[in-house]
Each structure stands twice: as structure tokens, then as C-alpha cells.
C-alpha positions as CSV (number, residue, x, y, z in Angstrom):
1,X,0.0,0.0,0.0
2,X,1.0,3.7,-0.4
3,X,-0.8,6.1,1.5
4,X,-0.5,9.2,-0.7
5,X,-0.3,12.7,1.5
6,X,-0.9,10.7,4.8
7,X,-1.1,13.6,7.1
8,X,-1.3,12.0,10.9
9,X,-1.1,9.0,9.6
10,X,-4.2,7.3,10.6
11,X,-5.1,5.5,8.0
12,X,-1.8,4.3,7.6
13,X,-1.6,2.1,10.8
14,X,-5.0,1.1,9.7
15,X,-3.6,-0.3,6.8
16,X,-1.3,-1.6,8.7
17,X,-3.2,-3.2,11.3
18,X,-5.8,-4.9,9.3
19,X,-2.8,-6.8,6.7
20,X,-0.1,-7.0,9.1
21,X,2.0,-8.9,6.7
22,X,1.7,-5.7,4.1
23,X,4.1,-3.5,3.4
24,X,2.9,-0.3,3.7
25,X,4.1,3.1,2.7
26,X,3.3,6.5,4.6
27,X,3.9,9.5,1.8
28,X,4.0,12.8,3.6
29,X,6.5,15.7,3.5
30,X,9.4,14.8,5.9
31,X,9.8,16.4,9.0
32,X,6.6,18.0,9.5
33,X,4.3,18.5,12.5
34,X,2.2,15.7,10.8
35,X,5.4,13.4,10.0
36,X,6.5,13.4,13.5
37,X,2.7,13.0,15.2
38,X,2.8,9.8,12.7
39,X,6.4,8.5,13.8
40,X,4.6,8.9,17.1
41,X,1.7,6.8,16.5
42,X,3.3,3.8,14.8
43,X,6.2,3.6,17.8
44,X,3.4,3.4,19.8
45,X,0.7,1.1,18.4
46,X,4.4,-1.3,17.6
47,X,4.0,-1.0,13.4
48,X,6.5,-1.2,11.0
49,X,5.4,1.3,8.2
50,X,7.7,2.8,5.3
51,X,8.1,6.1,6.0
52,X,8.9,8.2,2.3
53,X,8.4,12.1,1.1
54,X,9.5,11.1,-2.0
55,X,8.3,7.9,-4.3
56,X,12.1,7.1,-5.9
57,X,12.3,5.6,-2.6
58,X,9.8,3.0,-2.9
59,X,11.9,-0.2,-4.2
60,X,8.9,-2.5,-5.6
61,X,8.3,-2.0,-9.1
62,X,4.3,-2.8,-8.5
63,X,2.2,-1.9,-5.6
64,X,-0.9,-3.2,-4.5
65,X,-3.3,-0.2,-3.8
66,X,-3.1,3.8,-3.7
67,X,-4.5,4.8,-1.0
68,X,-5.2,8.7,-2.0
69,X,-7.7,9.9,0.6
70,X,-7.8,13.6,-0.3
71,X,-4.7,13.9,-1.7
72,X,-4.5,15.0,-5.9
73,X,-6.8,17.7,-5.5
74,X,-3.9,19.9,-4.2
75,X,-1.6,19.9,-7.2
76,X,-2.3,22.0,-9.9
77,X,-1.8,19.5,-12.3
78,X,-3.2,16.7,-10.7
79,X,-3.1,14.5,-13.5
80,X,0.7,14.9,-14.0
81,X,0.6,13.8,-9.6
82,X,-1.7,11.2,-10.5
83,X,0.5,9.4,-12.9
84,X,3.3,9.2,-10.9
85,X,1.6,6.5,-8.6
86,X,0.2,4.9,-11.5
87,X,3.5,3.9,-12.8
88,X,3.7,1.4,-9.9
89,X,0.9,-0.4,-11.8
90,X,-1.7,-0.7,-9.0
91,X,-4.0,-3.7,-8.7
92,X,-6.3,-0.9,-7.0
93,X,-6.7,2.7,-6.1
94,X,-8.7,4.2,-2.9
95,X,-9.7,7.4,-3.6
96,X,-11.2,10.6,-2.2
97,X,-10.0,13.1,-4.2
98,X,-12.8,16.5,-4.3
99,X,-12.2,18.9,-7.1
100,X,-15.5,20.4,-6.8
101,X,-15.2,21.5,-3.3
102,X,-14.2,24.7,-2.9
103,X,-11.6,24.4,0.1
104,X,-7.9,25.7,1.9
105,X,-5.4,23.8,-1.0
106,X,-7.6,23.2,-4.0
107,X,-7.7,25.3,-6.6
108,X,-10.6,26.8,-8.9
109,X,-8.6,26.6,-12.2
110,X,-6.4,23.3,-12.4
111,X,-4.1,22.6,-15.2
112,X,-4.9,19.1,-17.4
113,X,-3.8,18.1,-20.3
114,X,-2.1,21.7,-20.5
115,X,-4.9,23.5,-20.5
116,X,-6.8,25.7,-17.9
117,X,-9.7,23.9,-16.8
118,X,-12.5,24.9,-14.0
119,X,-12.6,22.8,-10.4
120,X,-16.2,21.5,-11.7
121,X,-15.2,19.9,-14.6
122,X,-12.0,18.4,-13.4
123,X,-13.8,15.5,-11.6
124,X,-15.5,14.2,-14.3
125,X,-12.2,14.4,-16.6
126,X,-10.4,12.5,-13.9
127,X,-12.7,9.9,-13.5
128,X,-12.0,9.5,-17.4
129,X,-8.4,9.8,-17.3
130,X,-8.7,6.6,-14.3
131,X,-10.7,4.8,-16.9
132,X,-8.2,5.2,-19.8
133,X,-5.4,4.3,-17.9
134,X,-7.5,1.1,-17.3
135,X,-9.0,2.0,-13.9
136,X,-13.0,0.7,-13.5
137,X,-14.9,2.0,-10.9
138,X,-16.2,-0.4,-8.3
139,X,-19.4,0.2,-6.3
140,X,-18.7,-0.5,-2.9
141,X,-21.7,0.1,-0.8
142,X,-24.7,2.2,-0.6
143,X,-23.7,3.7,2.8
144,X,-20.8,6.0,1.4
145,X,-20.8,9.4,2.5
146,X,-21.6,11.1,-1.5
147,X,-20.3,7.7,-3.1
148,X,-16.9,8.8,-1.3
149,X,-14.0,7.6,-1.3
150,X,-14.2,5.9,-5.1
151,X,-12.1,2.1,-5.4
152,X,-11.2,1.6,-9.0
153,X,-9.9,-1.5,-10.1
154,X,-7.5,-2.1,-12.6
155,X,-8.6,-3.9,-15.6
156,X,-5.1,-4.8,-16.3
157,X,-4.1,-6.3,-13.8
């Protein structure tokens, strides 16, 4: 697993707790407040988890699942963001991520595809871009929060 832009790292030790045997990845700028809270946690619930701020250091040339719980929406150019975890080749992807929402970190204009595009329309485009890089959605439940977060599968795998 990577967890992309893990923050306190929550979710991470979830991961972590529920497939023990995993290896999983925390993603997060190093040395911030939100890197050290993390270091924290995982010392004291006893995980081993991967700590990186930067993907060259994952060794694996495939990864299981990307785990990007509202994460892409803060790049400008998402897509270009976006790609970098799909060249890892994930079986799956977990993800959250809210262009629409008008919040701290997103933007109203992102950049895709080199062009200028408004925060509405980006969600649709990226749910296209997943699907032609061979990413399906998959209903998960009818209890989702706004069908939130989205699991695609890849077809290719």
C-alpha cells in the first residue's frame, strides 16, 4: 500500500493493522508536525510502516493499492501527480479526491492536459483519465458518504 499525503497518519496504521503482513508506505513531507505526530503513532501502536516524502524511494516496481484519501486535489496539475503512482501499476486505487469543493489547498482553475480547466469539470475528466489508464470504478456500498472515497480497479491487472 502507499498512503499518498498521509497527514497523521491514521489510516496508515490502519492499513497496517488490518494486513499486518503488508508493506505499507506513509507519503507525507518529511519532517513536518504531521510526519512526526505519525512516527509517534506507529512507535506506539508497535507498526513497522515505510516512512517516504519522496516515491524514488519505494523499491517494488508494482504496488498493490493507492491509498489517495484527499490527496490529488492539491496539485495543480493533478493528473501529471496522478501518474506518478500509476507507474507502480496498482492492482487498485482508494480514492477521495474533491475537485469540486471549494476548500484551503484546492484550486478553482487546475491545469490538465495543458490547459486551464474549472474545479467542476475536473472530476468528471479524472474519472476518465482513471478509466483510460485502465482503472473501472467499483461500487462499494450504498452507505458511502456522496459515493466517497471511489475504489477503482484495474482492468489490467
Amino acid at each position: 500500500f502507499i498512503d499518498c499525503g498521509a497527514g497523521i497518519g491514521a489510516t496508515t496504521a490502519m492499513l497496517k493493522l488490518a494486513y499486518p503482513d503488508a508493506k505499507v508506505y506513509y507519503h507525507n513531507l518529511r519532517n513536518s508536525e504531521q510526519w512526526r505526530f505519525a512516527e509517534h503513532l506507529f512507535t506506539l501502536l508497535n507498526i513497522k510502516i515505510e516512512m517516504i516524502s519522496d516515491l524514488s524511494e519505494i523499491k517494488e516496481k508494482e504496488i498493490d493499492c493507492v491509498c489517495a484519501l484527499e490527496y490529488f486535489e492539491h496539485f495543480k496539475e493533478p493528473f501529471v501527480e496522478v501518474q506518478k503512482f500509476l507507474n507502480f501499476k496498482p492492482k487498485y486505487i482508494l480514492d477521495s479526491s474533491r475537485f469540486t469543493q471549494a476548500c484551503q489547498g484546492h484550486f478553482e482553475h487546475y491545469t490538465v492536459g495543458g490547459k486551464d480547466v474549472y474545479h467542476r469539470k475536473v472530476q468528471k475528466l479524472y474519472k476518465e483519465f482513471l478509466a483510460s489508464m485502465g482503472y473501472e470504478y467499483s461500487y462499494i456500498s450504498d452507505y458511502q458518504w456522496n459515493r466517497y472515497p471511489s475504489f477503482y480497479k484495474n482492468t489490467n491487472a
